[in-house]
C-alpha positions, 0 to 999 in steps of 0.5 A: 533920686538924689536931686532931679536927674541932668541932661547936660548938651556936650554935642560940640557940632557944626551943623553946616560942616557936618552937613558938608562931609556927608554930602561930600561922602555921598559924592564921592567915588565911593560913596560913604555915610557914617554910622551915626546917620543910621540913629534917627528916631525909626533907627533907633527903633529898627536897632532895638528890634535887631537886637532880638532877633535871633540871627543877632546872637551878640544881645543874648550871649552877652546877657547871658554871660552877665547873667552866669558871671554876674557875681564874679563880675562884680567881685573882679569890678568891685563896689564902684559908685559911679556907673559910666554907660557909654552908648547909653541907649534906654539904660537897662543895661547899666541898670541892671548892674546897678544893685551888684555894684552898688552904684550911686552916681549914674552917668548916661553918654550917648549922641541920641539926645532924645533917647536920653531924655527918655532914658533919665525919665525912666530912672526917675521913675524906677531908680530913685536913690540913683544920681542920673547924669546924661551927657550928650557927646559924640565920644567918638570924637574923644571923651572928657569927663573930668568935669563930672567924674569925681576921685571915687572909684568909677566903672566904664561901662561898653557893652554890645561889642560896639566897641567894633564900630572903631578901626582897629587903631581908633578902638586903641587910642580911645580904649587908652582915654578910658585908661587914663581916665582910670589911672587918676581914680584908684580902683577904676576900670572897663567892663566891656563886650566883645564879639569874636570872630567865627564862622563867617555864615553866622556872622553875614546872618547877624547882619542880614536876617531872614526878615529883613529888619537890619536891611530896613535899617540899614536903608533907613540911613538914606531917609535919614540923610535926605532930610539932612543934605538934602538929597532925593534917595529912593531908598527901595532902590538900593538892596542891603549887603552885608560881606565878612572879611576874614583877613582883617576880621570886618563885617561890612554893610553896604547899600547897592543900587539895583539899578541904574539912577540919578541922585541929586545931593544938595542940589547937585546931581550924583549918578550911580550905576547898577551895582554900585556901592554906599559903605555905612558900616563896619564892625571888627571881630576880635579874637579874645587873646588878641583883644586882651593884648589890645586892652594891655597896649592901651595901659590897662595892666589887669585883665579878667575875661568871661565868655559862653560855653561857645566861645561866641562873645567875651566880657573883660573888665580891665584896670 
């Protein structure tokens, strides 16, 4: 590796505001607890094991499509040198991209500090010629990368159609910052997996398998949270649902309590009636010409599309 790899700590957080809006979602009439809180160290490992299920479709038909597509990816993408893994995770991703693209510079975003570490471990030990670079970031709070990006050619890179976990307009205005980024450096551009909207069964199912691991994930944000605020959740008393609306393309996942209980958040009693709902996630579904509409608003004016014989995913990369 040219040069020890970098972790370089951008979480820009105040601890006790944070703390102050989960505990106020907590309360609230209706309840609410952001996504981030499902990636604690079991989250993260529950997620991994979701995404080889084989209710979860998005992992293996994106890799698929990489794998039947991956020679005109990487003409469309070019010979970028700098690789940018948004939600970077363990890296295998991105890294298996490295050789197509003829990556040098390799730069890992993630809100997981710990994960990242690992990450830049194992590039150390299997991608030695690679200059790794790991950012700690909440990059959903907007993403700046002036400092570390240099005027080569660079590739975002997003896969995993995480780019759903955004409301519509917010996936606008931050697929626009990725845009911007790639105006300054002639060459740039996005590669980025998306799901598509389909029959509603399979898309509940991908989200509430017959094992229950994603139910256990999704309960696991109450651990988590209790630790954080702290709070008294039981999180065997709450029951996993996962719900698709098909007016406006959304999966969601709830908790519900399943029976009557009281919950003390940060010293404070909160009740919660049998039935009663805690939001923690959406993921928004995209049909992919309406997709490719939302990547041209944002300021990209190239667009190349990939998807499976199903037509159950789609790759783009944009510039």
């Amino acid at each position: 590796m040219d040069g020890e790899p970098r972790l370089v700590d951008r979480l820009r957080v105040d601890p006790e505001r944070e703390r102050a809006e989960l505990v106020a979602g907590l309360r609230a009439a209706q309840a609410r607890v952001s996504p981030k809180y499902f990636y604690d160290a079991v989250g993260c490992a529950l997620f991994a094991a979701i995404c080889e299920l084989p209710e979860y479709y998005p992992t293996r038909t994106e890799r698929s499509i990489f794998a039947a597509h991956r020679d005109a990816i990487a003409r469309a993408v070019g010979r970028s040198t700098t690789l940018v893994d948004l939600g970077a995770g363990d890296g295998r991703k991105a890294a298996a991209w490295f050789d197509a693209l003829a990556t040098r510079r390799y730069l890992a975003v993630d809100i997981a500090r710990d994960a990242l570490a690992a990450t830049l471990s194992t590039l150390r030990d299997e991608h030695p010629a690679i200059d790794a670079t790991a950012i700690v970031a909440d990059f959903t709070q907007g993403l700046d990368l002036d400092a570390d990006l240099g005027a080569e050619p660079v590739t975002f890179f997003y896969p995993g159609s995480s780019i759903g976990n955004f409301e519509p307009a917010a996936a606008l205005r931050f697929i626009a910052g990725l845009a911007r980024h790639c105006a300054t450096r002639a060459g740039s551009g996005l590669l980025i997996g998306v799901d598509t909207r389909k029959d509603a069964a399979r898309l509940v199912a991908a989200y509430d398998d017959a094992v229950g691991v994603t139910a256990a994930f999704n309960r696991n944000v109450l651990a988590h949270v209790n630790r954080i605020a702290p709070a008294d959740f039981a999180p065997a008393s709450f029951a996993h649902r996962a719900s698709w609306d098909a007016a406006v393309g959304r999966v969601s996942m709830h908790l519900e309590a399943m029976a009557s209980q009281v919950v003390r958040i940060d010293g404070r009693a909160r009740a919660f009636a049998a039935g009663e709902r805690i939001h923690t996630e959406d993921s928004f579904k995209y049909a992919p010409d309406d997709f490719a509409k939302l990547l041209e608003r944002a300021g990209f004016a190239s667009i190349e599309r990939w998807q499976d014989d199903a037509g159950d995913f789609a790759v783009f990369f944009a510039r």
